[in-house]
C-alpha positions, 0 to 999 in steps of 0.5 A: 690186351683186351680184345676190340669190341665189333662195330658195323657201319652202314653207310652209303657215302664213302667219305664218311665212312672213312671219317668214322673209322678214324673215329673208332681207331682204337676204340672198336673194329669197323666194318662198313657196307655202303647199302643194306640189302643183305643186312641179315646175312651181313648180321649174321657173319660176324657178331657185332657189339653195336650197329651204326645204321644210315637211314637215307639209304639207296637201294630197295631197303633204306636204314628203317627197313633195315632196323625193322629186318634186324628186330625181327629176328631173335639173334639181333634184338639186343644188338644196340642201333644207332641211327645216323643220318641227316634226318634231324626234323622235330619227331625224327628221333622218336620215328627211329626210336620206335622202329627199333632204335636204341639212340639216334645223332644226326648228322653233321655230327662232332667226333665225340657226339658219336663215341659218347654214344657209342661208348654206352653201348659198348 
């Protein structure tokens, strides 16, 4: 049996990080953390095969720090982010791709939206 592949979540609201583990059931093991102010000690204690990254966040650092945090540092370049989040104006997308993004799906999102994405990564 092949070995599931590491996904992290971050993501303030409960239910849909619940949702998204149902998602992933089988597909990949995710861990979820509700904000991202250790994102690098977080990075850092597991290897992850993909990052799912919330972009409204609360706390001192929201989803955008957080991608810039994690580009900047050597072990986490090549990690591949997605940027979820509610955030769907004309120009969003491109903000969060040049931040360091490697695709982007706003939310509400369908369940297989978000594995087609995800499965390019992993």
């Amino acid at each position: 049996m092949s070995e599931l592949k590491k996904v992290l979540y971050i993501e303030d609201n409960f239910d849909s990080q619940e949702l998204v583990k149902i998602y992933f059931r089988g597909l990949a093991e995710l861990d979820c953390f509700e904000m991202a102010e250790n994102i690098i000690q977080i990075a850092s204690d597991n290897k992850y095969d993909l990052i799912l990254m919330d972009i409204n966040l609360p706390g001192r650092i929201d989803g955008v720090d957080a991608v810039k945090l994690l580009r900047r540092d050597e072990r986490f370049k090549k990690i591949p982010i997605i940027a979820v989040t509610a955030y769907a104006m004309v120009g969003d997308r491109e903000r969060f791709l040049e931040v360091g993004c490697d695709d982007y799906i706003s939310k509400p999102f369908f369940r297989q939206a978000l594995l087609d994405k995800a499965k390019r990564f992993l």
